[in-house]
N, C-alpha and C positions, 0 to 999 in steps of 0.2 A: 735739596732733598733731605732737609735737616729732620724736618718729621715725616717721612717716609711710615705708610703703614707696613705692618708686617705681611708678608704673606705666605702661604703652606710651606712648610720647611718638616720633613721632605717634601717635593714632586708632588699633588694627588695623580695630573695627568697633565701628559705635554705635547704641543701643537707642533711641529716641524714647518717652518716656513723657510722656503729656499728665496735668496733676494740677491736680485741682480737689479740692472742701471733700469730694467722694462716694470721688476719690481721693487724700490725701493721701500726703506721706513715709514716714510710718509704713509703709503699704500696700504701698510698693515695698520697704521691708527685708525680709520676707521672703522675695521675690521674688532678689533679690543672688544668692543661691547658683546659681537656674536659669539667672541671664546667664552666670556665669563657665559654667558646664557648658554652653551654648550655643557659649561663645566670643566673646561681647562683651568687649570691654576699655575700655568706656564706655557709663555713662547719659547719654543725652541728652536735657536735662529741657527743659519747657516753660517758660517765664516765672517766676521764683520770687522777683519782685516783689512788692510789694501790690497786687493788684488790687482791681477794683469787688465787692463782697460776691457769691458765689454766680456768679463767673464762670466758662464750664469750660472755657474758654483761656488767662487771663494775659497777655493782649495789653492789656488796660484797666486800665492801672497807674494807681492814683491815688497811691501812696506809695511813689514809689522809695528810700526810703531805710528800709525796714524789708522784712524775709523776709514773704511772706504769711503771716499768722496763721490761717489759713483751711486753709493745706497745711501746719500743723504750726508755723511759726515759724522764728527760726533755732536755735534749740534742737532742731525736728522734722529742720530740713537736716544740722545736726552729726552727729545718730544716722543720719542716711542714709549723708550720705560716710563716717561713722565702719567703716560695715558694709560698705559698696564697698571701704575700706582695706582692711577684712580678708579681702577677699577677690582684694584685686591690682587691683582697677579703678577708673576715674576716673569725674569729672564735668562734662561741657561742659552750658555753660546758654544756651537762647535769650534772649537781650535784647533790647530794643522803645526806641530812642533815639528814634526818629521821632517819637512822642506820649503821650500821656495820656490817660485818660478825663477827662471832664468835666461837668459837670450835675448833677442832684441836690446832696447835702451831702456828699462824701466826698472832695474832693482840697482841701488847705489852701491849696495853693498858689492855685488857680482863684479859691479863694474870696474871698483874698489880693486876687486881682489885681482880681475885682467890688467889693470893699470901697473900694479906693480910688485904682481907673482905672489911670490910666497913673505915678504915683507909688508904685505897688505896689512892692516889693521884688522882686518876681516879674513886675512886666510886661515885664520884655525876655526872660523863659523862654518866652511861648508867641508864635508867629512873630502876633501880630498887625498889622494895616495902620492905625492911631493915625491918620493923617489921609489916609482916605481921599476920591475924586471927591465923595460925597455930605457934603454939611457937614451934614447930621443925624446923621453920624457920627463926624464929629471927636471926639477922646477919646473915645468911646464903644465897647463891644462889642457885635454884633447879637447875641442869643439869640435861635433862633429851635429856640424850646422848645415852643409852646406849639399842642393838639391843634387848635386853632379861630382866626379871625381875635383880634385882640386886645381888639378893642373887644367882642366875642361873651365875651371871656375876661372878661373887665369888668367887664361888665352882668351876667354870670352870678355873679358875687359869688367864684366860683374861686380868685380871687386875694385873698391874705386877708394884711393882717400879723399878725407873731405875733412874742413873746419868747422870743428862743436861752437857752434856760440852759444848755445845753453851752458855748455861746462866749460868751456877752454880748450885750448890743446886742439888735436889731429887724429881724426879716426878714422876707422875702415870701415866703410859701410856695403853691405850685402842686403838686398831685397830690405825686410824689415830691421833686421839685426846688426846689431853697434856695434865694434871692437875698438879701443880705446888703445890708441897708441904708446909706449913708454916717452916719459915727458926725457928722461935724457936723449932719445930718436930727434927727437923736434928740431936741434941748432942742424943738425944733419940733412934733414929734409929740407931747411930751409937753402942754408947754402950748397944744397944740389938744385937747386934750382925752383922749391916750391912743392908742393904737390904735383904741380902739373907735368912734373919731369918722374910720376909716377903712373906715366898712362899706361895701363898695360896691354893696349891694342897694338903699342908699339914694340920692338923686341928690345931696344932699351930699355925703355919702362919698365917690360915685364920685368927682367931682369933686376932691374933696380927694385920694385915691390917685392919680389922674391925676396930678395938678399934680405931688404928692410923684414919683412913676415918673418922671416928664419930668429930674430932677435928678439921676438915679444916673446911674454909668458904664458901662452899660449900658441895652437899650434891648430890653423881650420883643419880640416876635414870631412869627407862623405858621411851622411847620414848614416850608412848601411855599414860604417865601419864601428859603430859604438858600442854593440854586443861584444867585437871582438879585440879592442882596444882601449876603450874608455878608462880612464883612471878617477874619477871620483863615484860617487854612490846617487845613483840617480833614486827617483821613488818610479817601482818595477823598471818599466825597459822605456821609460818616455825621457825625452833629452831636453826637457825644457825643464825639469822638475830636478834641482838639486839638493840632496842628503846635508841636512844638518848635523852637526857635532850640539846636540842640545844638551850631554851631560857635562858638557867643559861650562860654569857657572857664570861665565861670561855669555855663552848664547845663549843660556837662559834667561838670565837677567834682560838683555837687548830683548828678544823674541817674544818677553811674559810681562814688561814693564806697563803698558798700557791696557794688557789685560787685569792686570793685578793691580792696577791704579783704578779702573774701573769698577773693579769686585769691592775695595773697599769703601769708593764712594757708594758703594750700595746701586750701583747700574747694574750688577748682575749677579745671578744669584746661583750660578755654579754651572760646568763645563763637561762638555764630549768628546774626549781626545779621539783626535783621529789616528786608525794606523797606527798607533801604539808598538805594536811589534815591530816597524821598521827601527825604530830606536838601538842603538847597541845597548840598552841596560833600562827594559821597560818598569819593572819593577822601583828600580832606583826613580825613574824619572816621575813615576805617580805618588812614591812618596815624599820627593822633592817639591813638587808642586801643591802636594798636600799642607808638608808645614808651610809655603809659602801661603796659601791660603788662610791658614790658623792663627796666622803670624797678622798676618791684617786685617784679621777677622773683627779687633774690636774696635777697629778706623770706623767699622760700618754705624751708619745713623740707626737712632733708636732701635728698635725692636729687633733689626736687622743684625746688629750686633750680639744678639743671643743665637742667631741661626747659622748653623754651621755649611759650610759650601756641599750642593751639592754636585756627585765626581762619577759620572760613568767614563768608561773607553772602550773602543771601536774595540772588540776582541772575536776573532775568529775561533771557535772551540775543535779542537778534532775529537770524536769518538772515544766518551770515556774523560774523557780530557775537564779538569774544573781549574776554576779562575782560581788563581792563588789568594791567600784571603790576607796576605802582610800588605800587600800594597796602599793600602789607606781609600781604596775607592766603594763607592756604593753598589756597584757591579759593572756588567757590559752594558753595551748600548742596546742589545734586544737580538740580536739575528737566533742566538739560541732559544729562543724563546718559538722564534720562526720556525725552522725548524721541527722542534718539536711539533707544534700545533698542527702544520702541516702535515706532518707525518700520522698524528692522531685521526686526520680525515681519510688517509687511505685505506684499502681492503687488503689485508695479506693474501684474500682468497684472489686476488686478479695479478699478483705480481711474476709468477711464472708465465703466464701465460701471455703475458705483455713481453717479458723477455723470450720467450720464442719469437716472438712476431717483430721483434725490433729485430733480433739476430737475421730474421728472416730475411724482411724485406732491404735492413742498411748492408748486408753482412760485413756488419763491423762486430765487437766484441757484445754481450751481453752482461757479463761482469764488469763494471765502472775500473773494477781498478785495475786490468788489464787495459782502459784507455788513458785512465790517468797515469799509471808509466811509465806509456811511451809519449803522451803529451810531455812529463816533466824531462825526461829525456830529449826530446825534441826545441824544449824552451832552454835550457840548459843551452844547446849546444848555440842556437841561433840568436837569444838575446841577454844570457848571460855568464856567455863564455868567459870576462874578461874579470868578473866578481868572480868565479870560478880562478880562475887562474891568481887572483888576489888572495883567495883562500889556499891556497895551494900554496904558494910560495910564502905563506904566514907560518902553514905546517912545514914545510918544509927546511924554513930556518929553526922552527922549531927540532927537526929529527938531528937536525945538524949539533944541536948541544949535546948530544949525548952519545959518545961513543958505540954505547948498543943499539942503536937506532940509528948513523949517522951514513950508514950505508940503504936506507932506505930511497928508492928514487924519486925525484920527485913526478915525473911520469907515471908510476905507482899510486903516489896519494892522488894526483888528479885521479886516476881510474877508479878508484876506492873512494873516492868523493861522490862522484859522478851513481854508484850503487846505492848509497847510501840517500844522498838525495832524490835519487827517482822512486825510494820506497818511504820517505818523510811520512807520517801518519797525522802530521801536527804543522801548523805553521813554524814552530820554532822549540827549542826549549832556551831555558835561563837560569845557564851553568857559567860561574867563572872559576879562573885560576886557583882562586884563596879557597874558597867553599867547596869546590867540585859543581855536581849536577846535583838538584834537588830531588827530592823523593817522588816527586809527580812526576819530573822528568822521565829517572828510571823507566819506567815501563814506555815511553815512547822512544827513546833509544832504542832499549831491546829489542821492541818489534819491526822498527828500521833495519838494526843489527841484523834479526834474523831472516828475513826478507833478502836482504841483500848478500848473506852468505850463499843465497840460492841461483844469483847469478851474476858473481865476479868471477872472476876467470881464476881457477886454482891456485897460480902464482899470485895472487893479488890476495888471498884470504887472508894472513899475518896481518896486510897492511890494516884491515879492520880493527882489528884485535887494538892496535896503535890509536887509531882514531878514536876507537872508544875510553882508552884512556887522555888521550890530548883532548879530547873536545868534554872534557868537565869527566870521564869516570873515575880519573885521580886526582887530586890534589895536589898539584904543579911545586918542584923544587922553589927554594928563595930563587934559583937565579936562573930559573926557569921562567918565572911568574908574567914578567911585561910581554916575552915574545907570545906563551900562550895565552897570555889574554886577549892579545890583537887577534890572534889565530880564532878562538872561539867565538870571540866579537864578529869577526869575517864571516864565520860558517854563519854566525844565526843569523845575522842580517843578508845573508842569500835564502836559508832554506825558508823565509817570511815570502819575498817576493816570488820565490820559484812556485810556491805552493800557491799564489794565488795567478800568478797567469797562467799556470799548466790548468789548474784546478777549473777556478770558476771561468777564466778568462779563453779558454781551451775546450779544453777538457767536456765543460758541461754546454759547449757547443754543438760538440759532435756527437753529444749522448743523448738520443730521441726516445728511450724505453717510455718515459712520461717525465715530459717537461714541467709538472708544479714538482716533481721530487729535485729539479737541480736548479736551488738558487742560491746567494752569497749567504756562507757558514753553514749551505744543508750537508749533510751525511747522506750521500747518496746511496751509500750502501743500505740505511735504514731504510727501505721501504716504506714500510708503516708503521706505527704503536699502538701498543693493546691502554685501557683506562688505566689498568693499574699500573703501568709506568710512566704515563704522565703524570697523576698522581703522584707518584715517586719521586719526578723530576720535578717539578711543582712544590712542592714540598721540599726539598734538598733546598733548592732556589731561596726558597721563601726563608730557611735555618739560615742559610750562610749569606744571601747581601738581600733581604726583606725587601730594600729601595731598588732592583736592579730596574734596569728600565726596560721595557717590553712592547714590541712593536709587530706591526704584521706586512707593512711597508716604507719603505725606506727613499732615499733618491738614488739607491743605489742599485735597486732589487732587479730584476731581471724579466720579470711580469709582475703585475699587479696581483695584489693579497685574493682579491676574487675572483680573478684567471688562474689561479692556482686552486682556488677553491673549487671550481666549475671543472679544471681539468682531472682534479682528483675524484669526479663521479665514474671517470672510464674506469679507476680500479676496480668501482663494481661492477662495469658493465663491458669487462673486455672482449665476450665473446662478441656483442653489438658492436662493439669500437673498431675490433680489427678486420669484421666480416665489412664494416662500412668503409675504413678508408683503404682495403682493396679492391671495393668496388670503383671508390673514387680514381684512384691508380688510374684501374684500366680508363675510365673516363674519360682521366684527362690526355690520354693517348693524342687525342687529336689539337689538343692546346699548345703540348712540348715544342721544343723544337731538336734538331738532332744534338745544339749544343748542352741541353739538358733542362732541370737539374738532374741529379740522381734522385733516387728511389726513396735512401735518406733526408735529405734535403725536402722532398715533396711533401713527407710525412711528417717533418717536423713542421712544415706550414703550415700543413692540415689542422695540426693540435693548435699551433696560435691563430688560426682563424677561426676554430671550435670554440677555443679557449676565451679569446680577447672581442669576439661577433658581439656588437651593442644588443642591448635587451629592447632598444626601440627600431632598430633598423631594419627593415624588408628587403627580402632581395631583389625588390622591383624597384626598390629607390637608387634609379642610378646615380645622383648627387651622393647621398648618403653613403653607396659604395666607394664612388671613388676617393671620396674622402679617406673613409678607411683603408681603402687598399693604401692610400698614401701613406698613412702611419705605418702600416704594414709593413711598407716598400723599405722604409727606413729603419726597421728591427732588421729586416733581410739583409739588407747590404754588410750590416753591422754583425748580423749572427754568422754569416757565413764568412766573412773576412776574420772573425774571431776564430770559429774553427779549423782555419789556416789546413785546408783538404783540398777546395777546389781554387780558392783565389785568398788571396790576406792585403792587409794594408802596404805591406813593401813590395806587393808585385802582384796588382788587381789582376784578374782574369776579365779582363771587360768580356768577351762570349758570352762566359760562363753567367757571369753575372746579369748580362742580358737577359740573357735567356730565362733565368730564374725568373726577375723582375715579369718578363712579358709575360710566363706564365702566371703569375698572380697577378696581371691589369686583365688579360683573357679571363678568368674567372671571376675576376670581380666587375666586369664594367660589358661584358659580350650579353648584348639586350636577350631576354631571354632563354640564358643560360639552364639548364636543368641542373647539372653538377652546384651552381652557385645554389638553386633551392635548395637542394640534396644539405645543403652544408650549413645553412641557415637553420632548416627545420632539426637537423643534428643539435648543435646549437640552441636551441627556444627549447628544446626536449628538457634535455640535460638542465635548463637554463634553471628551472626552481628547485633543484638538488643540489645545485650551485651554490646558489644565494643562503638557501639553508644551511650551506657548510661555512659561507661568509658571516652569520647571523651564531654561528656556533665560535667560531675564531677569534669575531669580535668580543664578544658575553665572556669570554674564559680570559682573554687578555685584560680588561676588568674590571675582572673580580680577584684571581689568583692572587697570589703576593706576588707585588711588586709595583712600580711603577708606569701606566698605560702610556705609549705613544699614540697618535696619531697622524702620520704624515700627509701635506696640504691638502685637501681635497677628499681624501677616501673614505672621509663621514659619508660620500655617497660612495655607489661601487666602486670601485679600483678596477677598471679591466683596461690598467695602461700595459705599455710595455716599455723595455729599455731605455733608459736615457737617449734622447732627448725628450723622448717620448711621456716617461713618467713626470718631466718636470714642465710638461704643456701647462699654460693659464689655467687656472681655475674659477670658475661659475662661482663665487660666493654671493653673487645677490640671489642666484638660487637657493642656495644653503639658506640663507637669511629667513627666506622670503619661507622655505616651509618648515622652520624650527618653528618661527612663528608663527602658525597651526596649531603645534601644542599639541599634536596627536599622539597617542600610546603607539608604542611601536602596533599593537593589534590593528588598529584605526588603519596605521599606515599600510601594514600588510596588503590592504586591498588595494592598491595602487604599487606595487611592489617592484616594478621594472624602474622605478623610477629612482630610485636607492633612498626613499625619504625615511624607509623603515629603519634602514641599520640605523641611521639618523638619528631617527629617533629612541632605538636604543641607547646608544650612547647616553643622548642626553637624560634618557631615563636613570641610566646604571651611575654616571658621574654625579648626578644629581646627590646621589643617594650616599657617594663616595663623600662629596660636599658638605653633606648634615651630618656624616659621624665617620671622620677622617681617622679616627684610631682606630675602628674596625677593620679597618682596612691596610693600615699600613701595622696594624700590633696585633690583630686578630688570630687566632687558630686556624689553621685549614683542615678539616677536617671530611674525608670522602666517605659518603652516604653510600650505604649499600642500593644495589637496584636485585628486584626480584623480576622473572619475565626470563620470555625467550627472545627480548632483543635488549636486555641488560647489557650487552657488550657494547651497545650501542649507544649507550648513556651514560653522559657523564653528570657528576652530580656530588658536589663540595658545601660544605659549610662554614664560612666566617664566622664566628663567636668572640666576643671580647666582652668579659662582666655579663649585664643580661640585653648584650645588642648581639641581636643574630643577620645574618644575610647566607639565603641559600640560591645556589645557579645550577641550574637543569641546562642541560643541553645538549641537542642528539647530535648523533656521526652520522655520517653513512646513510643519508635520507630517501634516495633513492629508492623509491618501489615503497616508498612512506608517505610520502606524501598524499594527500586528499586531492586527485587526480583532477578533477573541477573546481577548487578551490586555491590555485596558486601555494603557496607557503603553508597553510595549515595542514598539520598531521593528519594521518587516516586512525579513524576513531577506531577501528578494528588493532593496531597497536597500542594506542592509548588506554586500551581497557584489560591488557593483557600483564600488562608490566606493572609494580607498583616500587615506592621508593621507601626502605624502611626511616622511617624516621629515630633519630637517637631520643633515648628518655627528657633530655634537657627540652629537645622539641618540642615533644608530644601535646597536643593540644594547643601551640598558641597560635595565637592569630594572626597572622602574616598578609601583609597588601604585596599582591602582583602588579609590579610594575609595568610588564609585557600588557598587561589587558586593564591593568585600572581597576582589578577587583579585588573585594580579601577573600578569604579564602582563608579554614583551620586547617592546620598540620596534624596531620592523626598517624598514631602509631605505624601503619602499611598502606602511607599515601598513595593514592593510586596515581599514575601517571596521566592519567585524562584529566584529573583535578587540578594539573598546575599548566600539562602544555596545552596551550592549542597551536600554538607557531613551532619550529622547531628549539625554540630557547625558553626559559621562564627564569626570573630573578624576582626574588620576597626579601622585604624586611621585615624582622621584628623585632619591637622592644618588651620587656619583661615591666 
């Protein structure tokens, strides 16, 4: 790759492709030629680590230091980037520093560290807790692997030795899972007679397996006991996923070596951290990886050596809350961006009246954060009691130095933890010892602080006071400093994972008000946003990281970008919405069965059937149906075992879950059903107020500053739902096949169900990003007044850089706008009402619409009808 051409540095816009063993490298080479004709000028690949065999993520790396052999190898990644080079485009890659898979036989390292404790060469790579409160754990690791109590595992004879001839030596084998005998055991086992005088079906055996298990570094255990015993840091409450120590420069170096071997051969052209805030010292570790980038930056071949790595990370924002601007990154990966947008399509005028009728028919809470309290209370106690109890006992060696403190109990700080984190406002803050809390920090402590002085129990109020000094509000004595470090390190790396499975992982299960306001990184509490604060936010964005990357779906999202879009018409229409799905209720009266679901439950199906109902599918097409009721089936199982109310993953309610299931195959698959028309024609109503807000989402992600994602697939509509769901195969010989049309999104509009339009946006908008790349990443933002009585409904910006202009129209809120016989196009009766003042520098040039293929002058009090006929319009011009 000695002459490698150069390619955009930064980002203009990047493709998310998830690749697993069904899609490998290979797969996307032929695909190369339709990004560049889209207008991507990067793949944005998923994990291209070693992962766990048969993973279709790449977040469960068990061999960071080789390409997965699974996606081709590094010989499969050469031919990829080889084919990107020749085509002009790059490659950023998602990386997963946080952790590792673990369990079973397949990470060396893990197995490393069970072979021989705490003297492993690798036991200071995984953040384990070596002497923790319980002395049955000293040197020891809990696994808590196993499907049954231990002693049930035992007796059951399950646990079996056997000889590694892959590796050597004597192991324990379980189901799929490997435990690696200590090599001093072995002269022992043999002259007792062999393994086989380790049967445990027999009560010798057992016996003798016991004794032998009592002596490894490690210690099995029931699954269900890992919340409440566990000693090392899992990633949230999953037990195959273990906590890296990535700032100790030994697992940096191991974990980064073949990715940063690759950055300088010029294979890839900069990274996605994931997770970011699991880390004990996020800040530290984006500017470590930063100089490590800079450092090899001029390894890189030709041209490539002048362009500096591009750096987002995975960052969840709370309310108010901005990305710290020391860290050396180009910004987040985009959820605030989500957010935002989404909240831009809703109506303030429907959000009361949605909250009565949720209150109504779930009676659960209608305020979120009366549910997300008692969710993090609830995740707290059930999956991370035992990180809890590790921060506890961090503090409470802490109180113990200090004479005025020393009679604090530690029962106290638990309780006073426990307050404080179920009122968290933020994923985290990043306070240590030496420094204290930073200044951004401040105000999200406080409002913890103050939150939770409203309900700890009186005796427990001082211990706050304490906390807020130990967890970063003082600046920690010299010989103070190591135990509050671990102590703060402790807390932030719980209130990151508490915050997201109470939050999204919980929380936003059981909250049906309208499901496009709750998905990874929303603020549920915002409702909606008026123009002039996107604009604000927009703007802020575009000052402080110009390159952030900005997306509208993710592989993480929760529904698809255009189920959100479509869902966010009921803000306008809630008296219609909720007269309709209590008619449905009653309806389905005769569907239910007595095991249920509930009332909640029902309604939130209702909205992902409204929400996610295909633009082509009739409700007489019983294939069609059942199809979808399939996808369906598998958000449900998943949405309700997340909201851990009627059934969860550690102890299904099969009834319950029945019952739910049967009622959505009853509605979706019972030969002429009336409730299924009823729900369809809901659905196809709402359907082109929808796609107008999809067509508005799109155009503004863009154009704004920043960097546009877009993830695999959703150049046509997006109405996936939850993993697995959102990472189903994607149609690209469809894609192909109508870029290759060439149609103006206008053209396309008339076939509009079919998503060729957005499509065709894009390729319009990128197109344009392509011919004058500094307008867009160096440009002005600048918001165009709108005159009219539906000005609130228009948003409308201008890029400026020297004499190149680019301006984007596009409405909100379409609904009762649209040209009722004509799909997508506006009704001329607002078009003629509204105008957009043009600024003096405008005035009079001549601007080509992209949206329709025509030009068009910009005049002093452009009228609205001159630039839309769709709900979006985007112009360029040069001077």
């Amino acid at each position: 790759m000695t002459n490698a051409p150069a390619v955009a540095a930064p980002p203009r816009a990047t493709m998310r492709f998830q690749f697993h063993k069904d899609f490998p490298f290979e797969r996307a080479i032929a695909l190369v030629p339709y990004l560049r004709r889209l207008g991507i000028s990067h793949l944005y690949s998923s994990p291209i680590l070693t992962a766990r065999a048969g993973s279709n993520h790449g977040y469960d790396v068990v061999d960071p230091t080789r390409v997965n052999p699974e996606l081709g190898g590094e010989d499969g990644f050469r031919k990829l980037v080889a084919a990107l080079r020749a085509e002009g485009l790059g490659m950023v890659v998602d990386i997963v520093p946080n952790h590792m898979a673990v369990g079973k036989d397949d990470n060396a390292w893990w197995l490393d560290v069970l072979t021989y404790g705490r003297g492993s060469r690798f036991g200071h790579f995984f953040d384990i807790d070596w002497e923790p409160a319980d002395p049955a754990l000293r040197d020891k690791i809990l696994l808590p692997t196993l499907g049954v109590p231990y002693g049930e595992a035992l007796r059951s004879g399950d646990l079996k030795l056997a000889r590694d001839g892959k590796r050597g030596g004597i192991t324990l084998r379980y189901a799929d899972h490997m435990f690696p005998i200590r090599p001093e055991d072995r002269y022992d086992i043999e002259t007792a007679g062999g393994i086989e005088a380790y049967d445990a079906t027999t009560e010798d055996g057992r016996a003798r397996l016991h004794a032998l298990l009592e002596k490894q570094n490690w210690r099995l255990a029931h699954w269900m006991v890992a919340g409440d015993e566990i000693n090392w840091r899992r990633f949230f409450d999953v037990n195959e996923l273990a906590g890296l120590r990535v700032a100790d420069p030994a697992v940096f170096e191991a974990t980064h070596e073949k990715l940063l071997d690759l950055y300088a051969e010029g294979l890839i052209d900069g990274f996605r951290v994931d997770h970011i805030d699991g880390l004990a010292d996020p800040g530290g570790y984006a500017r470590n990886l930063r100089d490590h980038l800079d450092e090899r930056q001029a390894e890189r071949p030709g041209e490539l050596s002048e362009q500096r790595a591009y750096l987002v990370i995975e960052k969840i924002l709370g309310p108010g809350e901005e990305l710290a601007r020391d860290w050396k990154v180009d910004g987040a990966s985009g959820y605030d961006f989500m957010d935002d947008v989404s909240a831009l399509l809703h109506d303030a005028d429907g959000e009361e009246k949605l909250n009565v009728f949720w209150a109504e028919i779930s009676g659960r809470p209608a305020d979120f954060h009366v549910e997300e309290e008692t969710a993090r209370r609830e995740i707290l106690d059930r999956s991370f009691s035992a990180q809890l109890d590790q921060a506890t006992d961090a503090l409470h060696r802490v109180a113990r130095l200090d004479y005025e403190t020393r009679d604090t109990p530690r029962a106290a700080i638990r309780r006073a933890l426990v307050e404080l984190l179920a009122h968290f406002p933020a994923y985290r803050t990043y306070a240590n010892a030496i420094e204290g809390r930073t200044e951004a920090d401040k105000p999200i402590f406080a409002k913890a602080l103050e939150k939770a002085r409203l309900t700890i129990m009186p005796a427990d109020a001082p211990v706050l006071d304490q906390l807020d000094g130990w967890l970063g509000g003082k600046k920690a004595p010299d010989d103070q400093r190591i135990l509050l470090d671990k102590a703060i390190r402790r807390f932030q790396q719980l209130s990151a994972p508490v915050a997201a499975k109470a939050v999204e992982d919980t929380g936003f299960y059981r909250y049906g008000r309208l499901l496009s306001r709750t998905d990874v990184g929303f603020d549920v509490a915002t409702f909606s946003m008026d123009v002039a604060e996107f604009h604000r936010k927009a703007a802020a964005r575009g000052e402080a990281f110009p390159d952030a990357m900005l997306t509208g779906a993710t592989h993480d999202h929760k529904r698809g970008e255009d189920v959100r879009a479509r869902l966010a018409v009921l803000s306008e229409i809630p008296d219609e919405w909720t007269s309709a799905a209590r008619r449905w209720r009653e309806a389905s009266a005769e569907l239910r069965s007595a095991d249920g679901p509930s009332a909640a439950d029902e309604q939130i199906l209702c909205q992902t059937l409204v929400g996610a109902w295909p633009h082509w599918l009739s409700p007489d097409d019983a294939t069609g149906c059942e199809a979808f009721a399939d996808r369906v089936a598998g958000w449900q199982e998943k949405a309700l075992r997340e909201a851990k109310l009627q059934t969860d993953w550690s102890a299904p309610n099969e009834a319950y879950e029945t019952a739910a299931r049967d009622l959505l195959m009853k509605l979706m698959t019972t030969p002429g059903l009336k409730l299924r028309a009823e729900i369809a024609a809901f659905a196809q109503r709402i359907g082109p107020a929808g796609a107008a807000n999809g067509l508005t989402q799109t155009l503004l992600k863009l154009t704004i500053p920043g960097v546009p994602d877009t993830y695999q697939g959703v150049e046509f509509w997006d109405l996936s739902l939850v993993d697995p769901d959102n990472r189903r195969p994607v149609d690209f010989a469809a894609r192909e096949a109508a870029l290759g049309k060439a149609e103006t999104p206008l053209e396309a509009a008339a076939h509009w169900r079919d998503g060729a339009v957005k499509q065709a946006l894009i390729a319009a908008t990128l197109a344009e990003r392509a011919r004058s790349p500094r307008l867009f990443s160096e440009g002005s933002y600048e918001p165009l007044e709108i005159e009219g009585p539906d000005a609130d409904h228009v948003v409308a910006f201008a890029r400026t850089l020297g004499g190149d202009t680019a301006v984007a129209v596009a409405f909100r809120q379409a609904c009762g706008r649209l040209d009722a016989s004509d799909g997508l196009r506006m009704a001329e009766k607002v078009l003629q009402k509204n105008v957009i003042n043009m600024p003096a520098t405008l005035r009079d040039r001549q601007a080509t619409d992209h949206v329709t293929g025509r030009s068009t002058r910009l005049k002093a009090e452009t009228l609205l009808g001159d630039l839309l006929l769709l709900p979006v319009a985007f112009l360029t011009s040069s001077s």
